[in-house]
C-alpha atoms as an extended CHARMM CRD file, in Angstrom:
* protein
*
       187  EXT
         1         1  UNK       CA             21.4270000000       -1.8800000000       12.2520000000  PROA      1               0.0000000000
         2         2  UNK       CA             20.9970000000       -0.4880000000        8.9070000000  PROA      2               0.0000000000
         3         3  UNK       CA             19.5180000000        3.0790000000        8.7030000000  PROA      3               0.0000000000
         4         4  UNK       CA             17.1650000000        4.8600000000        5.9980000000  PROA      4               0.0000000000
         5         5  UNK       CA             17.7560000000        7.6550000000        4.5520000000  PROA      5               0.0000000000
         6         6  UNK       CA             14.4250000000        8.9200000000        4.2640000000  PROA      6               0.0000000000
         7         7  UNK       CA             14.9160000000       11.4290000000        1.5110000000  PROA      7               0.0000000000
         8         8  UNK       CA             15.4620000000        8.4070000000       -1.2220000000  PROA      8               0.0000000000
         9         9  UNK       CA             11.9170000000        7.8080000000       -2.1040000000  PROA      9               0.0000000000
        10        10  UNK       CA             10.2820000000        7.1040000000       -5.7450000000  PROA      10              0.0000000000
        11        11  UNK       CA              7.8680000000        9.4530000000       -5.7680000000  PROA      11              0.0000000000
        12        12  UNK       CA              5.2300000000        8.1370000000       -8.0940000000  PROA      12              0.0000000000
        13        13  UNK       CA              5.6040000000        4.3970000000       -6.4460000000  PROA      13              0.0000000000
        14        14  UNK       CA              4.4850000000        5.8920000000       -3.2300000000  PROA      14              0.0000000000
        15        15  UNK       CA              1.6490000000        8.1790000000       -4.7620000000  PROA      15              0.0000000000
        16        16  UNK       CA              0.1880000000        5.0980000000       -6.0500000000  PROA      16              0.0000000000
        17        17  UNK       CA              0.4450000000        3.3500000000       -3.1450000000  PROA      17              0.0000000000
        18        18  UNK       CA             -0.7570000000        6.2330000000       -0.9430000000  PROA      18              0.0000000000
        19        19  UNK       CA             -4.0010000000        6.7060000000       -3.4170000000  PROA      19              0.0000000000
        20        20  UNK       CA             -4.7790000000        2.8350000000       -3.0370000000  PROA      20              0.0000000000
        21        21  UNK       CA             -4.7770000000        3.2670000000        0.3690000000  PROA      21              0.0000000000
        22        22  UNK       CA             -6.7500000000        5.9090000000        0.7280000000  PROA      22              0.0000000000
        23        23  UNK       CA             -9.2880000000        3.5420000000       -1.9280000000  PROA      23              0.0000000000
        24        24  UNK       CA             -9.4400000000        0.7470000000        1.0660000000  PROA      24              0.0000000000
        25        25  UNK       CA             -9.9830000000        3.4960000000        3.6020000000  PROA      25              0.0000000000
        26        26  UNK       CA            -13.0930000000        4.9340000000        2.6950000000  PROA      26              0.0000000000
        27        27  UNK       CA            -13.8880000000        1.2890000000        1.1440000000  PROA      27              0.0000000000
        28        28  UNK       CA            -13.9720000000        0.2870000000        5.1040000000  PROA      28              0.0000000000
        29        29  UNK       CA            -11.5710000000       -2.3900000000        3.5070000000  PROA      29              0.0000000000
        30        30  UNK       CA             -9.3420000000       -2.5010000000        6.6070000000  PROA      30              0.0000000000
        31        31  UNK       CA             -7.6210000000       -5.7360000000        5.5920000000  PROA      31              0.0000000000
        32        32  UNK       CA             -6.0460000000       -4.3340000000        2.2270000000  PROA      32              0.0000000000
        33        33  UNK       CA             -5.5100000000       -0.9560000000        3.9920000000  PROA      33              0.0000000000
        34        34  UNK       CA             -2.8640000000       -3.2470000000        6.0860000000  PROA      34              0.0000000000
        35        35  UNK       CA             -1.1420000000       -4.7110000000        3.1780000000  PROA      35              0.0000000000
        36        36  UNK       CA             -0.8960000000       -1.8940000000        1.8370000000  PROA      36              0.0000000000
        37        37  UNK       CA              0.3170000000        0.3060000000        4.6490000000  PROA      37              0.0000000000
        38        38  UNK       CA              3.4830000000       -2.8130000000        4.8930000000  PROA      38              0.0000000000
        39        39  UNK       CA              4.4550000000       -1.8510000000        1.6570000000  PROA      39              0.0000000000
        40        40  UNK       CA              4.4320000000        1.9220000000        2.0850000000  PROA      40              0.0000000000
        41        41  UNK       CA              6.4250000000        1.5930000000        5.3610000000  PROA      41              0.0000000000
        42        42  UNK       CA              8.8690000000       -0.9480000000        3.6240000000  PROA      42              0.0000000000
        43        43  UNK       CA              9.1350000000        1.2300000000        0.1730000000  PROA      43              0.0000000000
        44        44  UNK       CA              8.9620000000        4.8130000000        2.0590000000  PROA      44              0.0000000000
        45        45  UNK       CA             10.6130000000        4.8920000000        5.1650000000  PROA      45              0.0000000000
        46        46  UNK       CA             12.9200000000        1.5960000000        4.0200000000  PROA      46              0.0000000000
        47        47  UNK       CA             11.8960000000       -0.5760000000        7.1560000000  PROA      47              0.0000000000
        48        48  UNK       CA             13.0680000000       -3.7430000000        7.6510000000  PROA      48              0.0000000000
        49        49  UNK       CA             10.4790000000       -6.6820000000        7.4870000000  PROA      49              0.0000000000
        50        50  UNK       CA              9.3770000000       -7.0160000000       11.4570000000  PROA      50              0.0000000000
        51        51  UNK       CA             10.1410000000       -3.1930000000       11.8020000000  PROA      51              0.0000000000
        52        52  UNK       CA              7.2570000000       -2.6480000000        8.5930000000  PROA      52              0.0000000000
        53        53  UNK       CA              5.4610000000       -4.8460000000       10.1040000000  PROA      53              0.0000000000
        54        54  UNK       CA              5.3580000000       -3.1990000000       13.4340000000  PROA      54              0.0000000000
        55        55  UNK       CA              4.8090000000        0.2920000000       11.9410000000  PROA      55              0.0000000000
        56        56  UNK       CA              1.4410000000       -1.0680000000        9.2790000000  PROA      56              0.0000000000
        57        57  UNK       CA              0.1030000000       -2.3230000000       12.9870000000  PROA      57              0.0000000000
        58        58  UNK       CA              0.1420000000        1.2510000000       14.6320000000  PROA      58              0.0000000000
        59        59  UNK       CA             -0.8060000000        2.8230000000       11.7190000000  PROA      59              0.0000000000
        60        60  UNK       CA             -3.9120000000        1.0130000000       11.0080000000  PROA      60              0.0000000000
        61        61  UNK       CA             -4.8160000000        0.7090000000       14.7630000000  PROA      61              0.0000000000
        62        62  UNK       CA             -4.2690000000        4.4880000000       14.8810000000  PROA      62              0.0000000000
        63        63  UNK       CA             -6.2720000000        5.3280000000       11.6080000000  PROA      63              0.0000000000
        64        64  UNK       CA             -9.0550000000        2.4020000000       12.3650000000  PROA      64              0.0000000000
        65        65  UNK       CA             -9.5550000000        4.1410000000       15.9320000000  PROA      65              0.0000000000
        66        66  UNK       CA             -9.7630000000        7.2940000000       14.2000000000  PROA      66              0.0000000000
        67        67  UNK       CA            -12.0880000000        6.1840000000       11.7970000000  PROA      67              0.0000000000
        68        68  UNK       CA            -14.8880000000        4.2010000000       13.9310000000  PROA      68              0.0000000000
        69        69  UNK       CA            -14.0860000000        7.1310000000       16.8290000000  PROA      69              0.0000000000
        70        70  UNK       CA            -16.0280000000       10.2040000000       14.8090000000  PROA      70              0.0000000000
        71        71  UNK       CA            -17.6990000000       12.4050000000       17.7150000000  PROA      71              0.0000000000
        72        72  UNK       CA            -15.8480000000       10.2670000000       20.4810000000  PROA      72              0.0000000000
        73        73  UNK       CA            -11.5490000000       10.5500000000       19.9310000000  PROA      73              0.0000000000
        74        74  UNK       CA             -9.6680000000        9.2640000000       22.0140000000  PROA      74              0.0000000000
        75        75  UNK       CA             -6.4630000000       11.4720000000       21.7540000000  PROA      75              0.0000000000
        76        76  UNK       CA             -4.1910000000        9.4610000000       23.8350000000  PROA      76              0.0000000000
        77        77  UNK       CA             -5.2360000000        6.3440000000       22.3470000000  PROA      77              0.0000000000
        78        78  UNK       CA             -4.6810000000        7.4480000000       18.9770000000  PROA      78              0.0000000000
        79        79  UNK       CA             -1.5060000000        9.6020000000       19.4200000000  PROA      79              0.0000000000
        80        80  UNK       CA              0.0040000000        6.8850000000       21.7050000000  PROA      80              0.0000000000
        81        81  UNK       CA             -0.4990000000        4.6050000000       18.6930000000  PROA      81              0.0000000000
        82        82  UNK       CA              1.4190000000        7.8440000000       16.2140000000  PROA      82              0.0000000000
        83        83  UNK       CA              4.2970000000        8.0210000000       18.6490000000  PROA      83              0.0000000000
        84        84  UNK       CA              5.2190000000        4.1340000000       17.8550000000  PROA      84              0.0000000000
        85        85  UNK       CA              5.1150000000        4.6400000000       14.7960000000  PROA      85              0.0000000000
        86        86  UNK       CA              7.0240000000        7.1100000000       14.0810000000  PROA      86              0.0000000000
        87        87  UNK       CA              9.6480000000        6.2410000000       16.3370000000  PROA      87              0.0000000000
        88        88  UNK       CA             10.1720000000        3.3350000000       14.4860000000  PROA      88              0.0000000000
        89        89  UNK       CA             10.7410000000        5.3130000000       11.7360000000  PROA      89              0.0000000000
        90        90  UNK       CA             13.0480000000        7.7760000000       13.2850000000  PROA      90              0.0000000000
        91        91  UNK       CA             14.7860000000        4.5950000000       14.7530000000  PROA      91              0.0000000000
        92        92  UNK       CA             15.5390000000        3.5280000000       11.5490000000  PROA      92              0.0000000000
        93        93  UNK       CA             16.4180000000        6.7800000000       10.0320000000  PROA      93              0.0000000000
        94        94  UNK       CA             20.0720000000        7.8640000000        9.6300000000  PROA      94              0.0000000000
        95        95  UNK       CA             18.3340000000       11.1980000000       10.9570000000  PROA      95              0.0000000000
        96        96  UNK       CA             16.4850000000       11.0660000000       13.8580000000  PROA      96              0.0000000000
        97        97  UNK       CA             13.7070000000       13.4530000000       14.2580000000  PROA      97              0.0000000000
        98        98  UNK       CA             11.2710000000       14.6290000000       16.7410000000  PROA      98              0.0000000000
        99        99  UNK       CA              8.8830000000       11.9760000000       16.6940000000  PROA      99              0.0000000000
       100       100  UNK       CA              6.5760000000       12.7110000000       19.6490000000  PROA      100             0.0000000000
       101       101  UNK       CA              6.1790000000       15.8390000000       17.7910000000  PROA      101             0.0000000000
       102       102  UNK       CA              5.2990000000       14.0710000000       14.9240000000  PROA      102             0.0000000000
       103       103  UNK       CA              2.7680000000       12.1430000000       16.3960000000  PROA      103             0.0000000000
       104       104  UNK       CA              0.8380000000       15.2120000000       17.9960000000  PROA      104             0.0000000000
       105       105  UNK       CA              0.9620000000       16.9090000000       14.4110000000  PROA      105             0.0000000000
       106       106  UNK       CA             -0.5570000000       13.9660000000       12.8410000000  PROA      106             0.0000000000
       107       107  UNK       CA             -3.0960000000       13.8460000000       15.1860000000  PROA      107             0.0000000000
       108       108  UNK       CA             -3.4360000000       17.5320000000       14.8110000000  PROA      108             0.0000000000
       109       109  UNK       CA             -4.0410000000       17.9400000000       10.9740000000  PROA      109             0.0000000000
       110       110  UNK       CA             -6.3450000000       14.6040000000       10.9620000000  PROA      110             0.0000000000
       111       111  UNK       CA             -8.9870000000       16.9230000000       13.6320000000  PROA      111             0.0000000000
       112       112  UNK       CA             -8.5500000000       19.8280000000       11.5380000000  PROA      112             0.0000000000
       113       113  UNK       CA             -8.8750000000       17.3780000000        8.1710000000  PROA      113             0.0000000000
       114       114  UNK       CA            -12.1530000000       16.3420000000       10.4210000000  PROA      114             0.0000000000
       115       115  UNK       CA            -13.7160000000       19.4660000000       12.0090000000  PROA      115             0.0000000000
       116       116  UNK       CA            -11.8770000000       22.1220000000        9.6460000000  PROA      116             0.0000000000
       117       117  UNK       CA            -14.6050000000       24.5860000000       11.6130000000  PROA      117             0.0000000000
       118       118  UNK       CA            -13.5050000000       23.8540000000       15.0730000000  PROA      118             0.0000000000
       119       119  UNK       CA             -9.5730000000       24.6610000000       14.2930000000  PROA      119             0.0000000000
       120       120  UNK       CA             -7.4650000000       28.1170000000       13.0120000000  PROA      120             0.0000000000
       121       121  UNK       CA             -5.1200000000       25.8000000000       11.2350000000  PROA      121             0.0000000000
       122       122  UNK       CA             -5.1900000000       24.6870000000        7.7800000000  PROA      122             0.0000000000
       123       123  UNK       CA             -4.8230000000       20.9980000000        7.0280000000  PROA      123             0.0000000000
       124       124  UNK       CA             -1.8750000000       22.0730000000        4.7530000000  PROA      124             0.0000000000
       125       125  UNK       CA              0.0060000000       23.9500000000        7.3440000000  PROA      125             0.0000000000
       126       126  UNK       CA             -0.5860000000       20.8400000000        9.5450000000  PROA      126             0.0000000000
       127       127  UNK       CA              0.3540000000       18.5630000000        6.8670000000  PROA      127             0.0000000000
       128       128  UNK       CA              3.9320000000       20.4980000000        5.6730000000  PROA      128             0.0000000000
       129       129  UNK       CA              4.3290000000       21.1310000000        9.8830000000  PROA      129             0.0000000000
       130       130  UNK       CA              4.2890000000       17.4750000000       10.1570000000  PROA      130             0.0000000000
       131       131  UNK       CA              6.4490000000       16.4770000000        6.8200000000  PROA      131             0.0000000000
       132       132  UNK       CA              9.2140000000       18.9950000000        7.9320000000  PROA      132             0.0000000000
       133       133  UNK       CA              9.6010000000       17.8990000000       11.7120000000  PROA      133             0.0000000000
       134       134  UNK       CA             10.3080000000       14.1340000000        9.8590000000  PROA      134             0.0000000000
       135       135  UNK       CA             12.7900000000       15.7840000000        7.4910000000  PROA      135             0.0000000000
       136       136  UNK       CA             14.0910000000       18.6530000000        9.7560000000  PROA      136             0.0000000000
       137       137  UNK       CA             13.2890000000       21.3120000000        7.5370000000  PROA      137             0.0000000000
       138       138  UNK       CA             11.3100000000       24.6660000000        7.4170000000  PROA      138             0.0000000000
       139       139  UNK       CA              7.7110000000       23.8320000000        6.7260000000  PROA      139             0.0000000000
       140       140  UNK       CA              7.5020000000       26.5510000000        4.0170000000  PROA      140             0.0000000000
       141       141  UNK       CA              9.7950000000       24.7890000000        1.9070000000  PROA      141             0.0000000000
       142       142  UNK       CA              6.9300000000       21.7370000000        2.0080000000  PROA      142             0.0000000000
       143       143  UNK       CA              3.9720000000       23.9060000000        1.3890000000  PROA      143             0.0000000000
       144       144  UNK       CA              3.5040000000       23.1290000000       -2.4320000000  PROA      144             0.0000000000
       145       145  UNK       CA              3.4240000000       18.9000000000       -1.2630000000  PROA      145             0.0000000000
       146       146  UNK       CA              0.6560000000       19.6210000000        1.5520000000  PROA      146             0.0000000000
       147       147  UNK       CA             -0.9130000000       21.8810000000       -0.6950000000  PROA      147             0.0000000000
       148       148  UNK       CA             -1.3530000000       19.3460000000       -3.6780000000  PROA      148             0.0000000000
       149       149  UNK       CA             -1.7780000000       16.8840000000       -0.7810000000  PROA      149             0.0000000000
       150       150  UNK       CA             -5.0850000000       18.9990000000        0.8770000000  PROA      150             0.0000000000
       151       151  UNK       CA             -6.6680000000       19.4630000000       -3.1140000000  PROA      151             0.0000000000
       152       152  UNK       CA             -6.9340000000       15.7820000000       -3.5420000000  PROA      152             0.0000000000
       153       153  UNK       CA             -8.5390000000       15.4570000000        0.3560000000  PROA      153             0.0000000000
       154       154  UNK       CA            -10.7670000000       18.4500000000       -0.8510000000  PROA      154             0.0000000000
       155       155  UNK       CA            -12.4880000000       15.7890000000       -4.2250000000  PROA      155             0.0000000000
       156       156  UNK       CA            -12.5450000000       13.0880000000       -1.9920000000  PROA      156             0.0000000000
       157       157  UNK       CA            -14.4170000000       15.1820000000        1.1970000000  PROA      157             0.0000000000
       158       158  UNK       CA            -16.9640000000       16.3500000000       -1.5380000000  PROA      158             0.0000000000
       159       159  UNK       CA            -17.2790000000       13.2150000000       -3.3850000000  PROA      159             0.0000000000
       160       160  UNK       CA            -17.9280000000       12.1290000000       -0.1540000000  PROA      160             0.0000000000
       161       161  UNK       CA            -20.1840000000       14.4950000000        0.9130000000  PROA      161             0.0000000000
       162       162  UNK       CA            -22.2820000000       14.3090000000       -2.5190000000  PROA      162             0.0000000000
       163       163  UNK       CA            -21.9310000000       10.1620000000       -2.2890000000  PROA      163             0.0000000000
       164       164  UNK       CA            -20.1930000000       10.1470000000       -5.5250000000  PROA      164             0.0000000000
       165       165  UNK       CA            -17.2760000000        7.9120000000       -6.2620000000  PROA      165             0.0000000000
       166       166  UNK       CA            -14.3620000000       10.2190000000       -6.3870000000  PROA      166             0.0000000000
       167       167  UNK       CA            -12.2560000000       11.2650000000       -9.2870000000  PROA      167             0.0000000000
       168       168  UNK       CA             -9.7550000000        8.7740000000       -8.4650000000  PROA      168             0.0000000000
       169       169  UNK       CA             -7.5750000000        9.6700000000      -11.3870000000  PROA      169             0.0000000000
       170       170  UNK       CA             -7.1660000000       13.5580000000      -10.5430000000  PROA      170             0.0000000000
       171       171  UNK       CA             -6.3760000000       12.3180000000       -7.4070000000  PROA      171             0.0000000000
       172       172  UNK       CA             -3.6500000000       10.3240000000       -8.2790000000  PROA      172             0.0000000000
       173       173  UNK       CA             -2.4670000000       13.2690000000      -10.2960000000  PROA      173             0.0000000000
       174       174  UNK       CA             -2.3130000000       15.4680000000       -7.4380000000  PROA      174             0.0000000000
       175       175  UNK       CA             -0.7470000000       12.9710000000       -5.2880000000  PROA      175             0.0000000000
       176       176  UNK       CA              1.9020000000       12.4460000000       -7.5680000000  PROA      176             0.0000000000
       177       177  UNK       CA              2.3250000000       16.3390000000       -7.6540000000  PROA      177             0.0000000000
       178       178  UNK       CA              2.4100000000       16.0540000000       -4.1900000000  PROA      178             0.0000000000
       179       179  UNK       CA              5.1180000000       13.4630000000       -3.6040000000  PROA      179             0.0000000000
       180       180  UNK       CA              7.1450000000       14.7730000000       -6.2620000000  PROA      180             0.0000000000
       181       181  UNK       CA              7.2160000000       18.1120000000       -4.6720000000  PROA      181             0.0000000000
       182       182  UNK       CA              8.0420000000       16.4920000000       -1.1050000000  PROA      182             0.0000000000
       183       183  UNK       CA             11.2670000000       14.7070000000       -3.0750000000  PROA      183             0.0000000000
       184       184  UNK       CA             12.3240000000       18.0440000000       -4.9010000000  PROA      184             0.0000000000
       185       185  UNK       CA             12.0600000000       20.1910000000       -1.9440000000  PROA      185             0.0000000000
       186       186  UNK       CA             13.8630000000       18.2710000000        0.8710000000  PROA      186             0.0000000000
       187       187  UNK       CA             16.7980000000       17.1140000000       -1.1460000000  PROA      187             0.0000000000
């Protein structure tokens, strides 16, 4: 079986494709969400066609439950779902990586993203937590990606939360910011 190396990424390819998905989230667009999410897992984490295929499923059923679940998560559900995916992706990766870890910090950082009152963590520190488990790294060396990564949550939660359309361009910027930082830093 041929294995990823997950560090050899474009960086701006998968900001774009990360922003449009994030689009036919809060668009409720759940059908382009899964096209989209193939082509991330194919272009990202390098997956073979039934192995991208595999990985869009648990990630939409995972971020569908989440979404329709507000008030009423269903942790085992939804990290059950995680833990497929991402050991698909470790599967495939010429580095394996914790990936039940991965799973429960995914989880994690989407409740704190959720009910940022309720939890002592930051969404970045669960976001570069997360990103350095799949690259076994030190987190710290992934803050500046999670922290571009939480501005461009931060417009969309208030463009959101004002029911404005959100300054998709900034955050495509920041994503891009983001990514690029991910790529420099775990090289």
């Amino acid at each position: 079986m041929l294995r990823k190396n997950l560090k050899k990424f474009n960086p701006d390819k998968i900001a774009k494709l990360d922003l449009n998905m994030w689009q036919a989230y809060y668009d409720h667009n759940f059908f382009k969400l899964f096209i989209l999410l193939l082509r991330l897992n194919h272009e990202f984490f390098g997956l073979d066609y039934l192995h991208t295929l595999q990985a869009a499923y648990y990630t939409a059923s995972a971020a569908i439950n989440f979404r329709l679940s507000k008030g009423n998560e269903r942790p085992e559900i939804i990290i059950g779902k995680l833990t497929k995916l991402f050991g698909i992706i470790s599967d495939n990766n010429v580095e394996k990586f914790d990936y039940k870890k991965v799973a429960e910090l995914e989880f994690g950082w989407w409740m704190t993203d959720r009910y940022p009152k309720l939890y002592q963590a930051s969404r970045e520190d669960g976001l570069a937590h997360a990103m350095a488990t799949i690259y076994n790294t030190d987190y710290l060396k992934l803050k500046e990606y999670a922290d571009y990564r939480a501005q461009a949550m931060v417009l969309q939660d208030e463009a959101t939360a004002m029911g404005k359309e959100a300054n998709w361009d900034r955050i495509e910027s920041l994503l891009k910011k983001s990514f690029n930082s991910l790529y420099k830093n775990i090289q």
